[in-house]
N, C-alpha and C positions, 0 to 999 in steps of 0.2 A: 347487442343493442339493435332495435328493431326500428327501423325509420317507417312515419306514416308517409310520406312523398316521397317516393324514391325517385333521385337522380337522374334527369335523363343521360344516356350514356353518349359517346362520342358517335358522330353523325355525319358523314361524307357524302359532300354533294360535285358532280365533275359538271363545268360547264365550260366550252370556247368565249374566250373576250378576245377582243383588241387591243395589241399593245403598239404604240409607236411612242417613238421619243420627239419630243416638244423642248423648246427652247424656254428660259425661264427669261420671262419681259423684264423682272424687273433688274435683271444683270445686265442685258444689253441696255436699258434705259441709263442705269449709272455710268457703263463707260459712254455711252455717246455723252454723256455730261462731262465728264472727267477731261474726254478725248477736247470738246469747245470748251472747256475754261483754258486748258492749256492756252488751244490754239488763241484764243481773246486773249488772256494772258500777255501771250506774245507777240502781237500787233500792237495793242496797248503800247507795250514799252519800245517796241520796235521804231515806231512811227515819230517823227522830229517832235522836240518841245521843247518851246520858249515861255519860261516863268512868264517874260515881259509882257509877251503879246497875245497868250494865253487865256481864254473865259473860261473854261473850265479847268479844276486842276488834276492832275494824272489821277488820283484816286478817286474823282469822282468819273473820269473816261471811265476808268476799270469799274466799276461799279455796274456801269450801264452797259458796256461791253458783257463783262461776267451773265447780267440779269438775261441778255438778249440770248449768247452762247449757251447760259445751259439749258434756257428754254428749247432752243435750236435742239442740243444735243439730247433732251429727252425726246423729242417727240420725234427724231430721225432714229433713235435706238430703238423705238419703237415700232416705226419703221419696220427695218432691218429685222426685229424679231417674228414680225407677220411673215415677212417676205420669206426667213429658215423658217417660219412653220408651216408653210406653203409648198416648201422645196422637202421638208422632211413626213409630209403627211401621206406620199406616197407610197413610205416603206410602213406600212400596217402591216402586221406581222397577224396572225390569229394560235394564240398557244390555248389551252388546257389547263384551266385552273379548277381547285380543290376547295372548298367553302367547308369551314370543319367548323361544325357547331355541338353543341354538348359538353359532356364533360369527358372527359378520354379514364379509360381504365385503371393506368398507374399513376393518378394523381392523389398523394395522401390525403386522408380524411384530415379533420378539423384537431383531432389529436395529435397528429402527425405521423399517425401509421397509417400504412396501406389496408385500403379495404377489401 
């Protein structure tokens, strides 16, 4: 079987990148949230309440505590993530990578035998 285009074959290119590791934002952004609902959470319930004398009632504190807290805790997780990618941006590493493009040798044809 005679192909009119023949395949281009497997194609190796070497070149240095930079690799360094990076914190992922949106992991530290959930636990600073997680970390201030707790903490609101627990001042919420912590702090004295009387039905009688009370204008607002506990669930509606916690609401607004929660709303402020995990605003708080996203945008300090956030924070916090700048701050490790700051502190981890110094170890850049430089390796040798391989960029293989083509089609490599022992990949069967469309019949499933090798060509």
């Amino acid at each position: 079987m005679s192909d009119e285009h023949p395949e281009p074959r497997e194609q190796v290119d070497q070149t240095l990148v930079e690799v360094r590791r990076h914190p992922k934002y949106w992991n530290f952004m959930l636990l600073g949230a997680v970390v201030f609902a707790i903490a609101g959470l627990v001042v919420t319930f912590a702090m004295p309440y009387d039905a009688q004398t009370a204008t607002y009632s506990r669930g509606t504190v916690l609401g607004f505590t929660l709303l402020i807290a995990v605003a708080a805790g996203l945008a300090l997780g956030a924070v916090a993530a700048l701050v490790a990618e700051r502190v981890t941006r110094r170890s850049i590493r430089l390796v040798e990578a391989e960029h293989v493009t083509g089609r490599p040798d022992d990949v069967d044809g469309p019949d499933g035998h090798a060509d």
